[in-house]
N, C-alpha and C positions, 0 to 999 in steps of 0.2 A: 761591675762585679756580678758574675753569675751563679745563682746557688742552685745545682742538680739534688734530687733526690733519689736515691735508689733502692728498690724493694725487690726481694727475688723468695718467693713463699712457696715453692713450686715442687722442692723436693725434703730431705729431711733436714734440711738448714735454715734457718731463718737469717736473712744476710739483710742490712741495712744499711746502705751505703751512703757517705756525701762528697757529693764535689764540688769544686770553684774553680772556676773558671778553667775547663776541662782535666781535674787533676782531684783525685780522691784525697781528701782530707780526714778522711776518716772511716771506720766500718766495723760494724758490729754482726759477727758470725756464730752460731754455736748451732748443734742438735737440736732438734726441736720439735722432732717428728708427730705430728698429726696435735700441736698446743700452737702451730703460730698465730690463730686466730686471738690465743690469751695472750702474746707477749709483743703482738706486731706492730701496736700502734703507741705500745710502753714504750718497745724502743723507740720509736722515728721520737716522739718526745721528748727521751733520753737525751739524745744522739745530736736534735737541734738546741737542748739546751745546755750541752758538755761546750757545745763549740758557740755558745750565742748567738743563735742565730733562730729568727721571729718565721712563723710560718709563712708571712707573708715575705720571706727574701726567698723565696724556692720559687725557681722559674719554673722550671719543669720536673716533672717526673719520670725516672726510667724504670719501667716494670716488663718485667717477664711474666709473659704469658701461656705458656706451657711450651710444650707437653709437662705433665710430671702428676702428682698427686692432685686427684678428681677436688676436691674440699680447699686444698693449698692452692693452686690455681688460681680460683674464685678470691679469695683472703685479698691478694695482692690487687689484684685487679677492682676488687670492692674499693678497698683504699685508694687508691689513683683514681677511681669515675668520681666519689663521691669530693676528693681534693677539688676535681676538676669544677664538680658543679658548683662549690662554694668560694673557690679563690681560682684567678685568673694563671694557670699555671699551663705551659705545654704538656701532654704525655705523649713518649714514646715507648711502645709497647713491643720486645724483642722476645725471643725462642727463648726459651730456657735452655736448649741445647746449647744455640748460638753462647749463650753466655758463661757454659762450661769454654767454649771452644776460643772463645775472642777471637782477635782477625790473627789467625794463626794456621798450620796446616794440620788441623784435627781429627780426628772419629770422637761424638761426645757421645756419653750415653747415660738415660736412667734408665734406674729398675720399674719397669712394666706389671710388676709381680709372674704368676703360671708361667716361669721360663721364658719369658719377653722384653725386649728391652725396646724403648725410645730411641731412637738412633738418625743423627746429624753427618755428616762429613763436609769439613769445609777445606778450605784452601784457601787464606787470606780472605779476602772481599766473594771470593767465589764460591758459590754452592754446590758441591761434587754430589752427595743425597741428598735430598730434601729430607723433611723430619718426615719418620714416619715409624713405623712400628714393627719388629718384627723377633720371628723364633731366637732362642740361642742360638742354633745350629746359624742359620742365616746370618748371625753378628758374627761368629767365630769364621764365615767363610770372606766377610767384608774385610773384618782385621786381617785376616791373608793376603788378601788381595790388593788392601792399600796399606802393606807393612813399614810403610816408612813413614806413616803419619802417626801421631803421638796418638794415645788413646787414657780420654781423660774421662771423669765422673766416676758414676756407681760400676764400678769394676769388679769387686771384691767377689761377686759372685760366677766370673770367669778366671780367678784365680791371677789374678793382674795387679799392680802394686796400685794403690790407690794416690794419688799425688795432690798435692796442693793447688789449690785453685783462686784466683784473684780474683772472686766472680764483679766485686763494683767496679776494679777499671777494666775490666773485659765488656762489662756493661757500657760504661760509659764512654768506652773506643768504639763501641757498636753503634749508639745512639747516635755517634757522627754523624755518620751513614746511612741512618734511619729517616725515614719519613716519621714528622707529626700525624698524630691523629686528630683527625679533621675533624668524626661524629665518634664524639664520648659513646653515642648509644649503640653505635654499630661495631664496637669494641667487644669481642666476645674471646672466652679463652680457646688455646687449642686443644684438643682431649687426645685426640688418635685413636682412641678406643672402639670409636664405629669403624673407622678407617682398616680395620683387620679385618 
């Protein structure tokens, strides 16, 4: 029996996810914007003792690593080094986009704040953008031009319906696919923000 663990601190949701033996058993989502630092490690506590389960049955841990909120970024990734260094657990460390997107045919996006968005495009297993960062204008000319790909995340601010997102089994379908990370210390998040 395999116990996953899932953290995704990255944007204005604080999601804490679990799984066994590849299949979410459970997830705890709500708003959270710029407090997940006070509520992140309440929940993973919460959430292992709703379902009885000892820190030490988490094999691994699945965390997202940005883009998204410069402070939230950090949070999750903090939690996962310091797991790592005190119990024997895998971490794999995935997009945060990625994890709007799951292996699906996407455009994912967060809010960048000054009219910019974080911006993914995927296609199943395949990477159509890389993450990267750019104007509104430049998002509203992508969603044209790959109109037949669902476009999920922080929307609201191009005037687009905001939809439901499964972010722990999008994680943990991604984590399939994922490479372990080898050196906890070479573990850093992604910003994007020099990247413009």
């Amino acid at each position: 029996m395999s116990y996953s663990l899932i953290i995704d601190t990255t944007s204005k949701y604080l999601v804490i996810g679990l799984g066994k033996d590849n299949k979410v058993i459970d997830e705890t989502k709500y708003e959270c914007w710029q407090r997940q630092s006070e509520f992140a490690v309440l929940e993973i506590s919460k959430i292992l003792s709703k379902n009885n389960i000892d820190v030490d049955d988490i094999d691994q841990i699945i965390v997202s690593k940005g883009p998204g909120s410069y402070t939230g970024v950090r949070i999750g990734l903090t939690i996962a080094k310091v797991w790592s260094i005190t119990k024997t657990v895998k971490i794999k460390a995935i997009s945060s986009l990625r994890a709007l997107a799951g292996l699906d045919k996407k455009i994912a996006l967060l809010d960048a704040r000054s009219n910019r968005y974080y911006i993914g495009i995927y296609d199943n297993e395949k990477v159509i953008l890389e993450d990267c960062i750019k104007e509104i204008d430049e998002v509203k000319e992508l969603i044209h031009k790959y109109s037949e790909y669902e476009v999920v995340g922080e929307v609201e601010g191009l005037g687009l319906e905001n939809k439901e997102i499964n972010y722990s089994s999008n994680m943990l379908e991604i984590a399939n696919i994922s490479e372990e990370v080898k050196d906890i210390d070479r573990l850093i998040p992604t910003y994007l923000k020099e990247a413009y």
